[in-house]
C-alpha positions as CSV (number, residue, x, y, z in Angstrom):
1,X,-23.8,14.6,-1.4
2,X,-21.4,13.2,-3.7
3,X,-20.9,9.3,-4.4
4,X,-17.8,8.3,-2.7
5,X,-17.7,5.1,-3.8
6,X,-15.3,3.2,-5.7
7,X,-14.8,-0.5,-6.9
8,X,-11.2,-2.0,-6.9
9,X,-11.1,-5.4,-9.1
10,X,-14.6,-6.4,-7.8
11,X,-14.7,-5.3,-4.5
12,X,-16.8,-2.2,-3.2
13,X,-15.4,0.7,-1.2
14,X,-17.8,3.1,1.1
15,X,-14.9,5.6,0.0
16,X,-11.6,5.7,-1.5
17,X,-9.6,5.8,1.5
18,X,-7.4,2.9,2.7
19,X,-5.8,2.2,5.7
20,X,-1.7,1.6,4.2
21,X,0.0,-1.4,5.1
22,X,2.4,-0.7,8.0
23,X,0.6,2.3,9.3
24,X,-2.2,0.8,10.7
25,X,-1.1,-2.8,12.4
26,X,-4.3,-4.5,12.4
27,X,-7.0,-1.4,13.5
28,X,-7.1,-2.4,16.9
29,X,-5.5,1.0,18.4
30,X,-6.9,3.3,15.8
31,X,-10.5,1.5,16.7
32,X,-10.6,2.7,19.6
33,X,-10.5,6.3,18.4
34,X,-13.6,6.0,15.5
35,X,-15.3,3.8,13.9
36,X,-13.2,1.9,11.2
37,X,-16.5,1.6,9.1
38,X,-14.9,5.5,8.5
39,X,-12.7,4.1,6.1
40,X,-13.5,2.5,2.7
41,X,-10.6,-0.4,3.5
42,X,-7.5,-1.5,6.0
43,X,-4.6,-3.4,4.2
44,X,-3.2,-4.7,7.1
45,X,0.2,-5.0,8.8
46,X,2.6,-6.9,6.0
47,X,2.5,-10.6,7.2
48,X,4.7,-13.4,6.4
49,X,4.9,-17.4,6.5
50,X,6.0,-17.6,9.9
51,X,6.3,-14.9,12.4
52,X,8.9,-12.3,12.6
53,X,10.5,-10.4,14.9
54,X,11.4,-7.8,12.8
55,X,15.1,-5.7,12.7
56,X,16.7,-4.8,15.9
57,X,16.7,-1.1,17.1
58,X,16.9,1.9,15.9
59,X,14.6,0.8,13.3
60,X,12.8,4.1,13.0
61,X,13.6,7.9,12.4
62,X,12.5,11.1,11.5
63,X,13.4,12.8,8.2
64,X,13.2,16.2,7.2
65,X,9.1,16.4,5.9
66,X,8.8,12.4,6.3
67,X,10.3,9.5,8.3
68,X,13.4,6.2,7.1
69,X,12.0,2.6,8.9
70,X,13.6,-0.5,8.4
71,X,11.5,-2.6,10.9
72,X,11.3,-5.5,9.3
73,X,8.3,-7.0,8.7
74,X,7.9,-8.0,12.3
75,X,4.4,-9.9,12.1
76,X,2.7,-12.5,13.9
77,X,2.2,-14.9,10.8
78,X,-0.5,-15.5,8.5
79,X,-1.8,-18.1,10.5
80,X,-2.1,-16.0,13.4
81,X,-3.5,-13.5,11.3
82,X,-6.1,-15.6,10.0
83,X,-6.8,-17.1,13.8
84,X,-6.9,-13.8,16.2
85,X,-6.9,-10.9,14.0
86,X,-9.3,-11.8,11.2
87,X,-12.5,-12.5,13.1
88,X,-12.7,-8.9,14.9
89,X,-11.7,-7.0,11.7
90,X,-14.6,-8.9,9.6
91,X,-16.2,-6.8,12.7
92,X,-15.8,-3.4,11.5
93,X,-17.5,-2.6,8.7
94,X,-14.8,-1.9,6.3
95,X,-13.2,-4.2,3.7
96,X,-10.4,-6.3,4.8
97,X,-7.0,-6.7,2.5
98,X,-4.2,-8.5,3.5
99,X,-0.8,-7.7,2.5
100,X,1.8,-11.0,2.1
101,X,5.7,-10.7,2.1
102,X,8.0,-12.8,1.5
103,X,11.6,-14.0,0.4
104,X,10.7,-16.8,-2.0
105,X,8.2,-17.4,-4.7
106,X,7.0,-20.4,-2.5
107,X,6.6,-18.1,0.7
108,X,4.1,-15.9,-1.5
109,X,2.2,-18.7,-3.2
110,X,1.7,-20.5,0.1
111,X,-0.1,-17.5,1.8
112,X,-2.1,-16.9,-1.2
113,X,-3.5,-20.5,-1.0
114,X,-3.7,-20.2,2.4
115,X,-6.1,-16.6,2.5
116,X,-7.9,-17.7,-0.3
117,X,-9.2,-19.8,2.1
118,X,-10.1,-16.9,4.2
119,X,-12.3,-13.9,4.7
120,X,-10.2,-11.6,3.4
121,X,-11.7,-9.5,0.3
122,X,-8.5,-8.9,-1.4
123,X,-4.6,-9.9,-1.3
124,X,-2.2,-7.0,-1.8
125,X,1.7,-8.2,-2.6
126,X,4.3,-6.7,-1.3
127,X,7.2,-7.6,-4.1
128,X,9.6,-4.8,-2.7
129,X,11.1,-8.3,-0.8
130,X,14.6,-9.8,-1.5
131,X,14.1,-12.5,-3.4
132,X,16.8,-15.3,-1.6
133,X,16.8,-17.5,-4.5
134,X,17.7,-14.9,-6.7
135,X,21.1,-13.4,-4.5
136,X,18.9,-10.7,-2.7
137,X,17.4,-8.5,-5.7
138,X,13.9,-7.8,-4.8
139,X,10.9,-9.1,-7.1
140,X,9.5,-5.7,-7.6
141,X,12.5,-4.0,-9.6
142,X,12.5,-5.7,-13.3
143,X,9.9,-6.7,-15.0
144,X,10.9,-10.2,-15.5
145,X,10.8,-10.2,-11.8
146,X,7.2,-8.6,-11.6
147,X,6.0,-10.6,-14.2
148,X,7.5,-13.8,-13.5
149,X,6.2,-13.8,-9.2
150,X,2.9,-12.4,-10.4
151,X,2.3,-15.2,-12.5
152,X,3.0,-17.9,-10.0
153,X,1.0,-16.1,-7.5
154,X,-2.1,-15.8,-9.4
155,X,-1.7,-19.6,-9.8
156,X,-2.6,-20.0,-6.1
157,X,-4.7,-16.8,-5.5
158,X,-8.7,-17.1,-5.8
159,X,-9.1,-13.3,-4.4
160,X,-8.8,-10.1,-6.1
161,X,-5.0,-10.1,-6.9
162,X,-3.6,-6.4,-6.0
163,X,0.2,-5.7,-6.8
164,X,2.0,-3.3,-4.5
165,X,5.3,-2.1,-6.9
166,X,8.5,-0.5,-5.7
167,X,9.5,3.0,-6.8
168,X,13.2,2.0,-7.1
169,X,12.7,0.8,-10.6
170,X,14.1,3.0,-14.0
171,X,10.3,2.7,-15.9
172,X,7.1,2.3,-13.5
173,X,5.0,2.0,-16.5
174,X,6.9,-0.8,-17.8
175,X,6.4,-2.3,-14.2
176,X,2.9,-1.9,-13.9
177,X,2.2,-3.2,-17.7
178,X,3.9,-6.5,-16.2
179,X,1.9,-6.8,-13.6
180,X,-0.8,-6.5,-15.2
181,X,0.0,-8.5,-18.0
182,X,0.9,-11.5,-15.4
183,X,-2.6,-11.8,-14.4
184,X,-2.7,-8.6,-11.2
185,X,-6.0,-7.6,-10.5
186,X,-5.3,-4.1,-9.5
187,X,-1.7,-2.4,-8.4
188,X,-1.1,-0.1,-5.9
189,X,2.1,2.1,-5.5
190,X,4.3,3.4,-4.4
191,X,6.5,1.7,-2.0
192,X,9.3,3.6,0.2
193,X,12.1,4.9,-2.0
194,X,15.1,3.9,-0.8
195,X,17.3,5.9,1.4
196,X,19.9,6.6,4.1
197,X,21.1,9.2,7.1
198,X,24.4,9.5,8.9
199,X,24.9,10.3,12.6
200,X,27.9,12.4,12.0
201,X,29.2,12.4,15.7
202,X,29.0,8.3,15.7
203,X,30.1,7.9,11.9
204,X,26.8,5.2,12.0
205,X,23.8,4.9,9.8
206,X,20.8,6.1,12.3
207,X,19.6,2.9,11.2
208,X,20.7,-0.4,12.2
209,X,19.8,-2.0,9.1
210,X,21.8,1.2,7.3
211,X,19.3,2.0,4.9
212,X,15.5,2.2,5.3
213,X,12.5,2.7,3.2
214,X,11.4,6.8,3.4
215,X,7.9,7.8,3.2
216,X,6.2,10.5,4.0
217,X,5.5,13.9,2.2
218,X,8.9,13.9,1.0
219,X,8.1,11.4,-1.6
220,X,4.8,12.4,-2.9
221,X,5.7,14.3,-5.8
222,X,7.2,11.0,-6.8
223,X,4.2,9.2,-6.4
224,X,2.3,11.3,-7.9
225,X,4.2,11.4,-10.9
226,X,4.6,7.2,-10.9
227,X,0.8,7.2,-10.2
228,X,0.3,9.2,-13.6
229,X,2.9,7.3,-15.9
230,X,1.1,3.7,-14.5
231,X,-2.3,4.6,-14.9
232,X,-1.5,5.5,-18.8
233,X,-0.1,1.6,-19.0
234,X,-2.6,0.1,-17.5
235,X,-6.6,-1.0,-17.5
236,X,-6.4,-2.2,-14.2
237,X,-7.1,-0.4,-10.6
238,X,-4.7,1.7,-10.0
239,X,-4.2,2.7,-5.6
240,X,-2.3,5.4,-5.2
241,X,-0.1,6.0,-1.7
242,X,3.4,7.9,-0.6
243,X,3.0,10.7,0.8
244,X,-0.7,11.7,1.3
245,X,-1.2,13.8,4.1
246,X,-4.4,16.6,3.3
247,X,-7.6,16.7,1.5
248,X,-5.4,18.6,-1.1
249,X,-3.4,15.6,-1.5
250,X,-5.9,13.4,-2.1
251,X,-7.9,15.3,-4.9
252,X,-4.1,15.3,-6.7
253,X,-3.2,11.8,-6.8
254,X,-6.8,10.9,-8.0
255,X,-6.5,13.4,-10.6
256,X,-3.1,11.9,-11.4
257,X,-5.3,8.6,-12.2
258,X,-5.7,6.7,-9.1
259,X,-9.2,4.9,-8.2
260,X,-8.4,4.6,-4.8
261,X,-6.1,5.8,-2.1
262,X,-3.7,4.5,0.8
263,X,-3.1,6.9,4.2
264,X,0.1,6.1,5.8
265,X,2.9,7.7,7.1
266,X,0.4,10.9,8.1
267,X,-1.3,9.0,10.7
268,X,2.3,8.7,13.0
269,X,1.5,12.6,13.0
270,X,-2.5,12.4,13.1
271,X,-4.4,9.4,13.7
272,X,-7.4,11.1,12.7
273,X,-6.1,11.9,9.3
274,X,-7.9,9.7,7.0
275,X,-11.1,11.2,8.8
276,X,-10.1,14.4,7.9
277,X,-9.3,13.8,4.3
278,X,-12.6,12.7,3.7
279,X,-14.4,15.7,5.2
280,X,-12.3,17.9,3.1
281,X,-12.4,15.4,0.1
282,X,-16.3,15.4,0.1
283,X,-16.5,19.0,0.5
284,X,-14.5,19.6,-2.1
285,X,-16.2,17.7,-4.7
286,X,-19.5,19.3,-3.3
287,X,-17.7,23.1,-3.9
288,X,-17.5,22.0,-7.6
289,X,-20.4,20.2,-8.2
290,X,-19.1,17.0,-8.9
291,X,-21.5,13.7,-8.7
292,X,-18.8,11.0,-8.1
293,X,-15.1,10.6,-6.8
294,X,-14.8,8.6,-9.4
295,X,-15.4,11.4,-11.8
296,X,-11.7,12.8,-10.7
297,X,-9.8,9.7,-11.2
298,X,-7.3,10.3,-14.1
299,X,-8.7,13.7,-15.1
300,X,-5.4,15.9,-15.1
301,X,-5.2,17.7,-18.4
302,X,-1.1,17.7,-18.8
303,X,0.2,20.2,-21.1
């Protein structure tokens, strides 16, 4: 059998195959379905300072070949976090990574004081935020704005320091250089792109919040071809999500150059599906006689 696994800045994966942020809450439901020791990680439901209750309804809806949400962050807080959730998760066999939000540098660099503190084994940053302090533009779409959070972060940060970068940018390379640059341990990317439906009967957005973040196999040519143009900026971990549904998928975006993967949006169809990926992931690299996953990471041969 092949070696499935990986190492993300320091910390050791059974397999490549993470839980995305959003997707999975905090693995209570999908525990009681198998075993989250399945998986080789969970970043967990974004969580904030405080709690939130997230954006009023409709918040969620379907998309031709994916999905638009604009839920909001709704999140018990890092302190509950820390307090209920926490404990049980360092239960299941399966590294834990939480993933912080916020809309100031301060919100961000008090979380990552606070879970350095914690059991967590790694941080991931969600800078796809509006930055208040800034008149709304995000963190995650220059790379003044990258650099300049990452930095400040790191300060505060004692775990493995993983960078989650928005696709709504004009260079992703240049992105992920800055992350790296400002002291990220590993990136991972991409976010939801940016996007928008009309009910044409009402005249309304579907959306309350008008536009949403879309996800789901719609977008993973993007991501697969962000996931190549970062991992030829970078020396760091790259995780590559958006859009990963089969085995098939998998194999691409690791050939594309990522070291590890994120399963989102596919398990609102099939909760099983990281499961399934595997199977078909480890057959695969059994069919052609391939020692290690690792061995596939980056090793598209463009033309």
């Amino acid at each position: 059998m092949a070696d499935l696994k990986v190492t993300i800045a320091g910390v050791t994966l059974a397999n490549p195959l993470i839980a995305a942020s959003g997707t999975f809450g905090f693995g209570r439901e999908y525990g009681e379905l198998y075993p989250l020791s399945a998986l080789g990680g969970i970043s967990c439901k974004g969580i904030t300072l405080a709690e939130r209750p997230g954006n009023p309804p409709p918040r969620v809806a379907e998309t031709p070949s994916g999905m638009l949400n604009a839920v909001g962050l709704q999140n018990p807080g890092v302190e509950h976090f820390i307090r209920e959730d926490l404990p049980w998760l360092r239960q299941q066999g399966t590294a834990v990574i939480a993933n912080i939000a916020g809309n100031t540098p301060e919100d961000y660099c008090a979380m990552a004081e606070r879970l350095s503190d914690s059991d967590v084994d790694m941080i991931e940053m969600n800078i796809s935020c509006p930055n208040v302090k800034q008149g709304g533009v995000q963190f995650g779409t220059s790379c003044q704005g990258v650099g300049s959070i990452t930095g400040l972060v790191r300060r505060y940060c004692k775990k493995p320091l993983m960078v989650k970068l928005s696709p709504n940018v004009a260079d992703i390379g240049e992105i992920a250089a800055a992350a790296e640059a400002a002291g990220a341990d590993a990136i991972s990317l991409i976010n939801t792109l940016t996007g928008m439906r009309i009910d044409i009967d009402s005249r309304r957005p579907i959306l309350r919040n008008n536009t949403g973040g879309l996800s789901g196999p719609a977008v993973f040519p993007v991501a697969v071809r962000m996931v190549w143009q970062a991992a030829q900026r970078v020396n760091i971990p790259v995780v590559g999500l958006g859009g990963i549904a089969t085995w098939q998928d998998a194999v691409e975006m690791l050939l594309a150059g990522a070291d590890a993967l994120q399963i989102g949006t596919a398990l609102f169809t099939d909760p099983y599906a990281p499961v399934k990926i595997l199977q078909g992931l480890e057959q695969y690299l059994e069919k052609k006689g391939i020692s290690s996953v690792t061995e596939l990471t980056g090793a598209v041969q463009p033309w």
